[in-house]
N, CA, C and O atoms as a MOPAC input file, in Angstrom:
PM7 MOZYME 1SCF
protein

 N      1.14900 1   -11.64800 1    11.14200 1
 C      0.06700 1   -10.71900 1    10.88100 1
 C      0.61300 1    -9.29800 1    10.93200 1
 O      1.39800 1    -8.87300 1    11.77900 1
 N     -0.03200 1    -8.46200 1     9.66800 1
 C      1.03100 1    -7.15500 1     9.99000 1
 C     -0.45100 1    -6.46500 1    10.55700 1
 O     -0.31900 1    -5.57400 1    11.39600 1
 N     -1.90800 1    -6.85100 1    10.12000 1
 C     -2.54300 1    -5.68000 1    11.00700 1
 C     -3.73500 1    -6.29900 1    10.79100 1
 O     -3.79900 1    -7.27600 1    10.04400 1
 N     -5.21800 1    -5.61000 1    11.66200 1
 C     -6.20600 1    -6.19800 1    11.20900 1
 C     -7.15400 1    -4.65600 1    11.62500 1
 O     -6.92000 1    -3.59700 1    12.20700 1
 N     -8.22100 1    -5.25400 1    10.98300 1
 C     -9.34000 1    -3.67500 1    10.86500 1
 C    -10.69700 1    -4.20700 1    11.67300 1
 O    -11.14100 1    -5.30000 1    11.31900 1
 N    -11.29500 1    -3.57300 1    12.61300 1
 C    -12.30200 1    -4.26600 1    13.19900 1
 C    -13.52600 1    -3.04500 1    13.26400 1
 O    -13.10200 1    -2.04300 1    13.83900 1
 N    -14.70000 1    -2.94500 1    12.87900 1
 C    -15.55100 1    -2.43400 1    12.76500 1
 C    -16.91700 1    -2.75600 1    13.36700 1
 O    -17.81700 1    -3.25600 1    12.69400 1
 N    -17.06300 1    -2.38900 1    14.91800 1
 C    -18.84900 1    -2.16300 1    15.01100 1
 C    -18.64300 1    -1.74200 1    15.83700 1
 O    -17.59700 1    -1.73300 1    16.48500 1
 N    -20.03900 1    -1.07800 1    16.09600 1
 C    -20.82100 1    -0.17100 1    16.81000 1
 C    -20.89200 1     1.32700 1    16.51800 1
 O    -21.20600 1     2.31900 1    17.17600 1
 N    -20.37100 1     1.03600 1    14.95400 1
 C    -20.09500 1     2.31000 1    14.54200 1
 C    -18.70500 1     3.17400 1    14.98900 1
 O    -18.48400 1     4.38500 1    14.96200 1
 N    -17.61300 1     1.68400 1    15.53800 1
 C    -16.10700 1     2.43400 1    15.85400 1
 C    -15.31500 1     1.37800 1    15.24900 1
 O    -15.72400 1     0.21600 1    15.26000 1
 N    -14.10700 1     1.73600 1    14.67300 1
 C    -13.49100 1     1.18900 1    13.59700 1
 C    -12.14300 1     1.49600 1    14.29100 1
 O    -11.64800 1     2.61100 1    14.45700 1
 N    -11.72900 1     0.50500 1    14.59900 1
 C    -10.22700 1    -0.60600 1    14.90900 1
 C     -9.30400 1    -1.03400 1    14.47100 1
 O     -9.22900 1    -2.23700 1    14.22100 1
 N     -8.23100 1    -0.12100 1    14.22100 1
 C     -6.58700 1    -0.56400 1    13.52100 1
 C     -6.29900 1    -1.23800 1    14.43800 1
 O     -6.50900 1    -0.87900 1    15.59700 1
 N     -5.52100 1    -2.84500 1    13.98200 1
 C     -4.42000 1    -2.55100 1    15.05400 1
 C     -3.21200 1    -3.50000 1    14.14500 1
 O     -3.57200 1    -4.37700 1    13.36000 1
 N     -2.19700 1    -3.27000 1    14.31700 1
 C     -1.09200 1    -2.83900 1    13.77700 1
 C      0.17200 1    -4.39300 1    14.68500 1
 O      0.10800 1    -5.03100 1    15.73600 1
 N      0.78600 1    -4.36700 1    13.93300 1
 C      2.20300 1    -5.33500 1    14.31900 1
 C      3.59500 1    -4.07200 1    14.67100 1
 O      4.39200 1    -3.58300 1    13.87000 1
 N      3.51300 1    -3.93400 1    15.56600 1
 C      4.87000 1    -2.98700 1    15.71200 1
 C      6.00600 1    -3.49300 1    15.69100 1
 O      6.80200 1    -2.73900 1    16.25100 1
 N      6.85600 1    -5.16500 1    15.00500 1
 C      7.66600 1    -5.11100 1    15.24500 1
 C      7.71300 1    -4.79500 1    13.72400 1
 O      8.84500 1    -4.80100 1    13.24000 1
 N      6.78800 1    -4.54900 1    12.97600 1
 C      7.14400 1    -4.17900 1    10.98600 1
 C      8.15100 1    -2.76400 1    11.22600 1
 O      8.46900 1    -2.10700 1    12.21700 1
 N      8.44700 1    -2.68900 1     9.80300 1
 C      9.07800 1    -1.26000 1     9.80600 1
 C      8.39800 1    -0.07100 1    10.30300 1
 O      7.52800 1    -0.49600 1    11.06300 1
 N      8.35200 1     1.12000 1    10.26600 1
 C      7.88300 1     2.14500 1    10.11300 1
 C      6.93200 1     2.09800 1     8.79800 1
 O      5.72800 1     2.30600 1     8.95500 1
 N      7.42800 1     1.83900 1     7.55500 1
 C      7.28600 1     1.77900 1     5.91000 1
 C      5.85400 1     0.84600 1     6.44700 1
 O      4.74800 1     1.31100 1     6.72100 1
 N      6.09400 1     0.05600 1     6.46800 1
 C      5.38900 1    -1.22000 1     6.39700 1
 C      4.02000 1    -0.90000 1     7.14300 1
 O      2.91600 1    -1.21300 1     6.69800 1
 N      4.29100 1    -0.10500 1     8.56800 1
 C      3.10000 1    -0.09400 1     9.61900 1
 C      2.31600 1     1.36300 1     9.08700 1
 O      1.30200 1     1.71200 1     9.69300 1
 N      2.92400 1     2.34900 1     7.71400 1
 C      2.22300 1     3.36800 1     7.71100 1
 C      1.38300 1     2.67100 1     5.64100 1
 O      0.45500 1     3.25600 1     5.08100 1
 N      2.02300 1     1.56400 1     5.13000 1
 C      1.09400 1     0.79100 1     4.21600 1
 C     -0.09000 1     0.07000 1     4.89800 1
 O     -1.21100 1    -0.08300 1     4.41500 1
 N      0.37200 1    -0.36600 1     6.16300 1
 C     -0.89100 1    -1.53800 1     6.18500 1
 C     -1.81600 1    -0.39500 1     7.08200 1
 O     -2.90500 1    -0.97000 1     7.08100 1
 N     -1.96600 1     0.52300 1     7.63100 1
 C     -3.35700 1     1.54800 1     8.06400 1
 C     -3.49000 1     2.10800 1     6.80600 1
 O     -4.66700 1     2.46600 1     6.76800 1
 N     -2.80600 1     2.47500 1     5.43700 1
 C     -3.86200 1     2.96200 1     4.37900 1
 C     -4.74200 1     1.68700 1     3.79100 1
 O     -5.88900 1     1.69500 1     3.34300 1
 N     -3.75600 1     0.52700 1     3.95600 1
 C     -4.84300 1    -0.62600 1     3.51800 1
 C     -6.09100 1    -0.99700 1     4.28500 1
 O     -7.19500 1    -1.33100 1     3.85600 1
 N     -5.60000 1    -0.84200 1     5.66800 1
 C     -6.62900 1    -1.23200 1     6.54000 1
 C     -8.13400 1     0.15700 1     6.53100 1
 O     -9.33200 1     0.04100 1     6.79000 1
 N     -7.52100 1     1.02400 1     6.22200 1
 C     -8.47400 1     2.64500 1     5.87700 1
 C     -9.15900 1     2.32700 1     4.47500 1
 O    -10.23900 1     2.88300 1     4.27400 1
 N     -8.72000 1     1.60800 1     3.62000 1
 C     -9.33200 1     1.17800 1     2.40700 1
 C    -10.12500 1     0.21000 1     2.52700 1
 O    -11.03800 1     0.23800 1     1.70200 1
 N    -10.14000 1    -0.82200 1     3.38600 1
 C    -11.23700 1    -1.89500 1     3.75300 1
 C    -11.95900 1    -1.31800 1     4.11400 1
 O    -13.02600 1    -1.41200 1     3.50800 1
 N    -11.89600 1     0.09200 1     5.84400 1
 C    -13.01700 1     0.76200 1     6.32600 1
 C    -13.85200 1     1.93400 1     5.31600 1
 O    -14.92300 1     2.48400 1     5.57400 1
 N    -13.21600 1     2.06200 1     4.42100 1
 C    -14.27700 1     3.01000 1     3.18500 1
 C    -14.99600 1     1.99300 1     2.00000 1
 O    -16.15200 1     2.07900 1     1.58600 1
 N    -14.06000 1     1.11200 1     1.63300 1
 C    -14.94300 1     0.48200 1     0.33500 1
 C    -15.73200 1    -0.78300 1     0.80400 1
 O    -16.76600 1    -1.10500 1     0.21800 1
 N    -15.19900 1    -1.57300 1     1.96700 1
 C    -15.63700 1    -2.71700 1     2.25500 1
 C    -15.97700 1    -2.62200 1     3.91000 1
 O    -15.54700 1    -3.38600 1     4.77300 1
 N    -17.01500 1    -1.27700 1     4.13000 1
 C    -17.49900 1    -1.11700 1     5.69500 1
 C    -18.58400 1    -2.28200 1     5.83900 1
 O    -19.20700 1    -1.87600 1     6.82100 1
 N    -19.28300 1    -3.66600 1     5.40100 1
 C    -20.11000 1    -4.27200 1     5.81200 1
 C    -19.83100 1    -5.48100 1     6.58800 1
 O    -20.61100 1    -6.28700 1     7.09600 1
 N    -18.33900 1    -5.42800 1     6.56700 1
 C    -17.56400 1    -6.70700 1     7.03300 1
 C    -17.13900 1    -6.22700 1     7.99700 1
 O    -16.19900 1    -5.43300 1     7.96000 1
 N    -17.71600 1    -6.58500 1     9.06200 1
 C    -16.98100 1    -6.18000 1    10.99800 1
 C    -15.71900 1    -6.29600 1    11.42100 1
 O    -15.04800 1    -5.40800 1    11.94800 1
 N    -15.27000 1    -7.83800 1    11.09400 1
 C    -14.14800 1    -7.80800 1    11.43300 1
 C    -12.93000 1    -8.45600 1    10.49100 1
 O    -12.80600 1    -9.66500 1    10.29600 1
 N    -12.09600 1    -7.47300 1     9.97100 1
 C    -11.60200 1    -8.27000 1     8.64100 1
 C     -9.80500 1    -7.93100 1     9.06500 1
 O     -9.05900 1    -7.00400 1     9.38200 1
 N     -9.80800 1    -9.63600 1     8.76000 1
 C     -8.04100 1    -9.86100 1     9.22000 1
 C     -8.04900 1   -10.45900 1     6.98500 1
 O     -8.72600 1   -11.21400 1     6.28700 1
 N     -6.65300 1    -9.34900 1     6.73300 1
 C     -6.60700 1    -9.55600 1     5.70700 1
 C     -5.73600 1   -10.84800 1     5.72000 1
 O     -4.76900 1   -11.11500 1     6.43400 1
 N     -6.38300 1   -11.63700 1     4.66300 1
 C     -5.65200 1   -12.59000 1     4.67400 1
 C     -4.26200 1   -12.82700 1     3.72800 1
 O     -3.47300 1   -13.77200 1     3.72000 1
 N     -4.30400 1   -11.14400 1     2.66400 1
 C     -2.63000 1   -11.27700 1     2.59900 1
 C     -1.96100 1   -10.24600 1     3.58400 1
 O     -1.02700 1    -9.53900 1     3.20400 1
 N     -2.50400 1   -10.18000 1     4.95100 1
 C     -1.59100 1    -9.35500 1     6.06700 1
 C     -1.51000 1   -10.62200 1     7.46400 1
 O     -0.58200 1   -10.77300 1     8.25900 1
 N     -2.75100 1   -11.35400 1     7.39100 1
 C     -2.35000 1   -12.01200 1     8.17500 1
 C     -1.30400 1   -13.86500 1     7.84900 1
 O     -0.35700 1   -14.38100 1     8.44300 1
 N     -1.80200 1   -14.12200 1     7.13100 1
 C     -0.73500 1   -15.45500 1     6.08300 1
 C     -0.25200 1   -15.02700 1     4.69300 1
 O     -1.00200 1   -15.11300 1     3.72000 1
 N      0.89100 1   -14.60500 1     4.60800 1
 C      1.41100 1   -13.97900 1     3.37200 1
 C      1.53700 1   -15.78400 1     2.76600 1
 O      2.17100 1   -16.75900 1     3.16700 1
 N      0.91100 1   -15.62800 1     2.02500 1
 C      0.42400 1   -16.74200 1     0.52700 1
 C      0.64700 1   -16.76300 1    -0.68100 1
 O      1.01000 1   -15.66300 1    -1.09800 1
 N      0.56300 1   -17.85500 1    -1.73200 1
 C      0.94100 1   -17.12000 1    -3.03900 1
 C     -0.55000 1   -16.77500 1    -3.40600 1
 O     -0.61300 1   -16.93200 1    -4.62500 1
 N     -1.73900 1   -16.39200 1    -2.95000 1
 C     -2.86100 1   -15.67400 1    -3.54000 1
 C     -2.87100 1   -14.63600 1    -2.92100 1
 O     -3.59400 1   -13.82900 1    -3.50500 1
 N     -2.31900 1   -14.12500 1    -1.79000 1
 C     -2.18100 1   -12.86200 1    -1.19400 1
 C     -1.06600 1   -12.22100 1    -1.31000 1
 O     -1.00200 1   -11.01500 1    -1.07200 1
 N      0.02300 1   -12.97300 1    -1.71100 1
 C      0.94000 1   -12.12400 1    -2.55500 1
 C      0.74900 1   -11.31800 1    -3.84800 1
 O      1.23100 1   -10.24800 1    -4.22200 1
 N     -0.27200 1   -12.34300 1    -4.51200 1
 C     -0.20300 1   -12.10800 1    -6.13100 1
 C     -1.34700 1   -11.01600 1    -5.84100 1
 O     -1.43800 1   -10.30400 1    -6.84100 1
 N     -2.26200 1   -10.61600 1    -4.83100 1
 C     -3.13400 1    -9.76900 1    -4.65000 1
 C     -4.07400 1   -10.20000 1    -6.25000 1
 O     -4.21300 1    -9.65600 1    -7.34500 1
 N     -4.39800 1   -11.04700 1    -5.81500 1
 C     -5.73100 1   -11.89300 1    -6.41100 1
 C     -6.70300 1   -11.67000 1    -5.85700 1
 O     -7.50400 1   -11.52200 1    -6.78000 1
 N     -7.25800 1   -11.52500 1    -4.90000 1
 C     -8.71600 1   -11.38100 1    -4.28300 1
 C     -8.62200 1    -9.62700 1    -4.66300 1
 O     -7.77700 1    -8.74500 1    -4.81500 1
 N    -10.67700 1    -9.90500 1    -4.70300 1
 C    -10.82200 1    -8.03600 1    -5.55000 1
 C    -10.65300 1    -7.02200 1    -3.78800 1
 O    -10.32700 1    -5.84900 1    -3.60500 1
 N    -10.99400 1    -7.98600 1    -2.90300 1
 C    -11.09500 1    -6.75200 1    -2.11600 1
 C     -9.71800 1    -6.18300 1    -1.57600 1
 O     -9.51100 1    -5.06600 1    -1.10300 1
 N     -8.72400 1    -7.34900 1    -1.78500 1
 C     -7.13000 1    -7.01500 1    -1.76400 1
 C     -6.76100 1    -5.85200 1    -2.22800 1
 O     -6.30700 1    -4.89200 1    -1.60600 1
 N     -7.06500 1    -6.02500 1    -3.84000 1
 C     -6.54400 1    -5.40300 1    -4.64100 1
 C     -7.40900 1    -3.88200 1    -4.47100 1
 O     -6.95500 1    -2.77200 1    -4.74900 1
 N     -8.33200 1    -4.09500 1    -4.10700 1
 C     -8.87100 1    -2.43800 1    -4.03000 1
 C     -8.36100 1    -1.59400 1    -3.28700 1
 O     -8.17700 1    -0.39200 1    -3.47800 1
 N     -7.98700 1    -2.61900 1    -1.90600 1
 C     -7.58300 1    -1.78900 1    -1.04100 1
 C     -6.09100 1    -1.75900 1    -0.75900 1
 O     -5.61900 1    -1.19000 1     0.22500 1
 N     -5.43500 1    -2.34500 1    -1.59200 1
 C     -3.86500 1    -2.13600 1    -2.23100 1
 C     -4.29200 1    -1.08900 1    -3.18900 1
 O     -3.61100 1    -0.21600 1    -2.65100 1
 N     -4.72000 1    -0.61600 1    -3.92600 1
 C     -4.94100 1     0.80700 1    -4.90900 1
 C     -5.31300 1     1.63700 1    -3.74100 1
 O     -4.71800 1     2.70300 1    -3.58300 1
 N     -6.14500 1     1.30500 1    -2.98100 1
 C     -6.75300 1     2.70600 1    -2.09000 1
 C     -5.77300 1     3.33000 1    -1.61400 1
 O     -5.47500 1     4.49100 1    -1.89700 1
 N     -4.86700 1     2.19300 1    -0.41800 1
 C     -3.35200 1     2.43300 1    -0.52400 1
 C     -1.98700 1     3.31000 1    -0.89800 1
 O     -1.31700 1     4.22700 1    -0.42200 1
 N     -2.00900 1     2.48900 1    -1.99100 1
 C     -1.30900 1     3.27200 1    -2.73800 1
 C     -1.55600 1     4.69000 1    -3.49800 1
 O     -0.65900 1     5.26200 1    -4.11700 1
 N     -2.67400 1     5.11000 1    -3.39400 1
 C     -3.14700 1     6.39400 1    -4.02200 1
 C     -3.08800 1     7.40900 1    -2.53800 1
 O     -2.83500 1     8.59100 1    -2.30700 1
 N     -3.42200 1     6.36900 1    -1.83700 1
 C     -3.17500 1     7.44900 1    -0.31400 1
 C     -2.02000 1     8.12900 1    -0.04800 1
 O     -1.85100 1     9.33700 1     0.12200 1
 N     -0.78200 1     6.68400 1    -0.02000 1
 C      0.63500 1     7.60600 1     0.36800 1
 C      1.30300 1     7.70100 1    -1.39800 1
 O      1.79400 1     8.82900 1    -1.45400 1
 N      1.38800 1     7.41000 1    -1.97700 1
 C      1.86800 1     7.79800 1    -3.68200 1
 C      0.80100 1     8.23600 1    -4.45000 1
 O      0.28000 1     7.49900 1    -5.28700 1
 N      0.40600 1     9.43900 1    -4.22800 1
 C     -0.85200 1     9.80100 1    -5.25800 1
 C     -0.55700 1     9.82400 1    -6.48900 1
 O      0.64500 1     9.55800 1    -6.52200 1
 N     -0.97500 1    10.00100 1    -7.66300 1
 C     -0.74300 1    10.06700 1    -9.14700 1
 C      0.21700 1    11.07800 1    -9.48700 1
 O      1.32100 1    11.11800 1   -10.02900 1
 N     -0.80100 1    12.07800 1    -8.84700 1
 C     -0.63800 1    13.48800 1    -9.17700 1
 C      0.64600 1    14.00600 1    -8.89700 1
 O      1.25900 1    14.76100 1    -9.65200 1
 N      1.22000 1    13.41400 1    -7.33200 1
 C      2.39700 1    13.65800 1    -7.47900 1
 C      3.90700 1    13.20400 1    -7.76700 1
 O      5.00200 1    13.76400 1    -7.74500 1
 N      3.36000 1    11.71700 1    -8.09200 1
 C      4.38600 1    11.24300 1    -8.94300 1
 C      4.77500 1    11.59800 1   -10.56500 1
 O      5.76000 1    11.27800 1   -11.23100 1
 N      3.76000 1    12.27200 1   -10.85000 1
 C      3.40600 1    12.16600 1   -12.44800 1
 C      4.36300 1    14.08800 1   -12.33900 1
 O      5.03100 1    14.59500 1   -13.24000 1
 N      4.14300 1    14.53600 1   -11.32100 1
 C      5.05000 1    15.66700 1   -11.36800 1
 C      6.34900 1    15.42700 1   -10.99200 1
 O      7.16600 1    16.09600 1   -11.62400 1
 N      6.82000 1    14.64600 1   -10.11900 1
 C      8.09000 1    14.18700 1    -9.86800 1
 C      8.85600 1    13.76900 1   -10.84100 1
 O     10.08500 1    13.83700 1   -10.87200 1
 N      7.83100 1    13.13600 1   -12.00800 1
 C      8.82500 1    12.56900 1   -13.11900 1
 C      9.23200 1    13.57700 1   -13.96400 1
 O     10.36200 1    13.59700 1   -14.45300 1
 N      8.26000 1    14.54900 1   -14.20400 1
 C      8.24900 1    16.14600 1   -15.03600 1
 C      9.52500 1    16.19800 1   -14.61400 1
 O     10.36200 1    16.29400 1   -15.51200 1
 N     10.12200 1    16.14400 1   -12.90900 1
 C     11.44400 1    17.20900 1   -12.74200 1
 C     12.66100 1    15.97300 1   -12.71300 1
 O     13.78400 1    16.33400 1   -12.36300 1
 N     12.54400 1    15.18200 1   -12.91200 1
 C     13.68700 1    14.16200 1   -13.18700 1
 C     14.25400 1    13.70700 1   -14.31500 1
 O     13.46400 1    13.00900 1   -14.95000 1
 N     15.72900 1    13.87000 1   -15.02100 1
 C     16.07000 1    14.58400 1   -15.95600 1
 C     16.52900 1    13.22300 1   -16.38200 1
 O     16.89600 1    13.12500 1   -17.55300 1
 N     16.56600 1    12.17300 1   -15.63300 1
 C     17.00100 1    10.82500 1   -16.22500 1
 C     16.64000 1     9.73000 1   -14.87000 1
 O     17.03800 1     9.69900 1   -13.70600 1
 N     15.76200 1     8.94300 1   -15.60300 1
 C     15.41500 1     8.14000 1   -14.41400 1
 C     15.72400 1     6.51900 1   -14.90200 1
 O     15.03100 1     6.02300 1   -15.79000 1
 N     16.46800 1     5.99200 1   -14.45700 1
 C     17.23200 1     4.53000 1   -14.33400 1
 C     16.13600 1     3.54100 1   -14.09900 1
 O     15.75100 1     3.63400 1   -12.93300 1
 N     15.34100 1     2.41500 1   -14.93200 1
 C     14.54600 1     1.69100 1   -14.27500 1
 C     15.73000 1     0.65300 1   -13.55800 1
 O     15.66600 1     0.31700 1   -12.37600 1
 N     16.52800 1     0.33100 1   -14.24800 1
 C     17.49900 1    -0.87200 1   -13.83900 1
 C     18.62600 1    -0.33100 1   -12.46700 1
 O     19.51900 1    -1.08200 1   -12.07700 1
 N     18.45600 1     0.71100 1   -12.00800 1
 C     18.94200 1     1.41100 1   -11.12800 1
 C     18.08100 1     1.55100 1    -9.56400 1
 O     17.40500 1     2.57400 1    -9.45100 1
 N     18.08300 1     0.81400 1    -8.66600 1
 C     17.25400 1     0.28800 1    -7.64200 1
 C     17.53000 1     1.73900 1    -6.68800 1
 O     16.63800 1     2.06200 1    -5.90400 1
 N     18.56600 1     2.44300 1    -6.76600 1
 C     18.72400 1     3.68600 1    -6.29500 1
 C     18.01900 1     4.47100 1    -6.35800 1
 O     17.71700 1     5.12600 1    -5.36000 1
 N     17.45800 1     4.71200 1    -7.64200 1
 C     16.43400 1     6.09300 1    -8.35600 1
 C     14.68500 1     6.03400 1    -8.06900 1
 O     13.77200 1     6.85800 1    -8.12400 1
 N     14.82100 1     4.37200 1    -7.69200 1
 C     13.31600 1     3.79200 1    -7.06200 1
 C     13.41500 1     4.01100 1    -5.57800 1
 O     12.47900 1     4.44600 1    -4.90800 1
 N     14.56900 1     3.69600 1    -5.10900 1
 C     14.63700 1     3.88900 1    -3.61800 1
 C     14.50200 1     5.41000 1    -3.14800 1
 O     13.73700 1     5.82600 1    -2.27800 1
 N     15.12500 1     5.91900 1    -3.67200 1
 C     15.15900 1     7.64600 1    -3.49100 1
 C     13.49500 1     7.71300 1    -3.52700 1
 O     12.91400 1     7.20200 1    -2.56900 1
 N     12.85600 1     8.19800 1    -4.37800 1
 C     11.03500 1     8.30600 1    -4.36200 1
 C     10.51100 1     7.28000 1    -3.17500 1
 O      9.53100 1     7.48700 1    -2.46000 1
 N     11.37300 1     6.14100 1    -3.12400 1
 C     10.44700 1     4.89800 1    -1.82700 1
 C     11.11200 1     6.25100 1    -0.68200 1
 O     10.31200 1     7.18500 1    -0.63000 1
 N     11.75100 1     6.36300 1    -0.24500 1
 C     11.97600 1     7.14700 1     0.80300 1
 C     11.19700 1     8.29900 1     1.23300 1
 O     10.59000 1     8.71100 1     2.22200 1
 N     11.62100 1     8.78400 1    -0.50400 1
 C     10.39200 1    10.49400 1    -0.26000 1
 C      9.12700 1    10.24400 1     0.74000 1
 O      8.52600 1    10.77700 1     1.67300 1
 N      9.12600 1     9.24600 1     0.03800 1
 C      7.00000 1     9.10400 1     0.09700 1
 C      6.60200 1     8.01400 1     1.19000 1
 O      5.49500 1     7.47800 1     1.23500 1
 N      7.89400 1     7.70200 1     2.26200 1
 C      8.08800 1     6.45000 1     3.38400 1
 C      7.24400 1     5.48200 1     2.74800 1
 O      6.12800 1     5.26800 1     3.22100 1
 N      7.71000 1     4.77800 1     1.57400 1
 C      7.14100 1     3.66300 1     1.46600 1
 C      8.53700 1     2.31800 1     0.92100 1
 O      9.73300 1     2.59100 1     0.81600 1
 N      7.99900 1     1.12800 1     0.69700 1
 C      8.80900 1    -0.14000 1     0.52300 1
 C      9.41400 1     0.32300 1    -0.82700 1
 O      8.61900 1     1.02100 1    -1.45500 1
 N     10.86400 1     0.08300 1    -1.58100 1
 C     11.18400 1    -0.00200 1    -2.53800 1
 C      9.73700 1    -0.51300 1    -3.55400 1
 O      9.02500 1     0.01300 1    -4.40900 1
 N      9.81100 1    -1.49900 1    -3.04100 1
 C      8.59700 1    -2.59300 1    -3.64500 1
 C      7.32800 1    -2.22700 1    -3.99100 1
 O      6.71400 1    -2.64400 1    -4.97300 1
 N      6.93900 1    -1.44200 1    -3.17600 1
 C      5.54700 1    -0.79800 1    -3.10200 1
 C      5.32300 1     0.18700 1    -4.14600 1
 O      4.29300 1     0.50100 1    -4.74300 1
 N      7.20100 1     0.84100 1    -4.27800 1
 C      7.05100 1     2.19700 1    -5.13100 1
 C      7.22100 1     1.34400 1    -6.42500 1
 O      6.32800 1     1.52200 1    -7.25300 1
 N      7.92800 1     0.69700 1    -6.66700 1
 C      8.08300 1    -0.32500 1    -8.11700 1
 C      6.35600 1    -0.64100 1    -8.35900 1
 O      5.85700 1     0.00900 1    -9.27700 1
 N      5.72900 1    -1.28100 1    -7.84700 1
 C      4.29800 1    -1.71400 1    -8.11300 1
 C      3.95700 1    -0.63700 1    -8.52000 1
 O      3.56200 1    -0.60600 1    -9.68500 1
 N      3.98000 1     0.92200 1    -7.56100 1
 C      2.75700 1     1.93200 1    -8.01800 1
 C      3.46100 1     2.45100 1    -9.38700 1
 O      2.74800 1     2.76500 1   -10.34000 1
 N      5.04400 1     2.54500 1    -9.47200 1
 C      5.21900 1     3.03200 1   -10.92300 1
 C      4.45200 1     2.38100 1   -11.91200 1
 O      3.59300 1     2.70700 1   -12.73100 1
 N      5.09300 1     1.27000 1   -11.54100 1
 C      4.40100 1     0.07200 1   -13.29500 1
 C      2.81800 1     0.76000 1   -13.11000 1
 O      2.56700 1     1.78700 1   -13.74100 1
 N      1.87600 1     0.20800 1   -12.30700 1
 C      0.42800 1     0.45500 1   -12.33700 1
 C      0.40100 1     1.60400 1   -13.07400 1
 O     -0.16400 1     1.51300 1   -14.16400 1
 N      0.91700 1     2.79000 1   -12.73100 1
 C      0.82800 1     4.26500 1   -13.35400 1
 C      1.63900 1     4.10900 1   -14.88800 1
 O      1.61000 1     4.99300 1   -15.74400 1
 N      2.12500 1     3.22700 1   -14.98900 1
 C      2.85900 1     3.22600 1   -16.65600 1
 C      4.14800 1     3.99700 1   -16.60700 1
 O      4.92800 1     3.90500 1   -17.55500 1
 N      4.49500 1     4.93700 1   -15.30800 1
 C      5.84700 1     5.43700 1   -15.29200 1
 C      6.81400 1     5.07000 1   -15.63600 1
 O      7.66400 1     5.74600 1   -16.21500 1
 N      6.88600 1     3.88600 1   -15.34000 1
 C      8.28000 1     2.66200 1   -15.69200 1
 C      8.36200 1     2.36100 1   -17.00000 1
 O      9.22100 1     1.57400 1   -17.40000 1

């Protein structure tokens, strides 16, 4: 389990796996912050691609996954400033895991995470 979100009484409950990365434990509180804004009617929600990584919670098949994988990702990689980052990059390598890693770093997130938000944004 990397984290779970717990909500009532009107107080709302991260709690977190500390042996994940750094990367990892600052994705799963924007995900878990995206369940508490779009999906506040559900009290206590253990995601089930954070708590059994699956092939339907991998593939981020369920809608409330996927919303709150975009909420996510717009939190720590916003559009706005990737879409300027590319403005100042004078040659960018998709087949070059370096030039993805460099931006995963900028922005403390997973290689992986930054590959997903490029494609989604059409950058790639």
């Amino acid at each position: 389990m990397s984290g779970f979100l717990d909500q009532k009484d009107g107080a709302k409950t991260i709690g977190l796996n500390d042996r994940n990365s750094p990367n990892r434990q600052r994705f799963t509180i924007a995900h878990e912050l995206g369940h508490a804004f779009l999906h506040a009617s559900k009290p206590l929600y253990f995601d089930e691609a954070l708590k059994f990584r699956n092939k339907i919670s991998e593939e981020g098949t369920q809608l409330e996954e996927i919303e709150a994988n975009l909420f996510a990702a717009e939190l720590l990689m916003p559009q706005n400033f990737l879409e300027s980052d590319f403005e100042e990059i004078v040659w960018f390598d998709i087949d070059d895991s370096k030039d993805i890693q460099e931006l995963a770093d900028k922005y403390q997130v997973s290689q992986q995470a930054m590959t997903i938000r490029l494609g989604y944004l059409e950058l790639l």
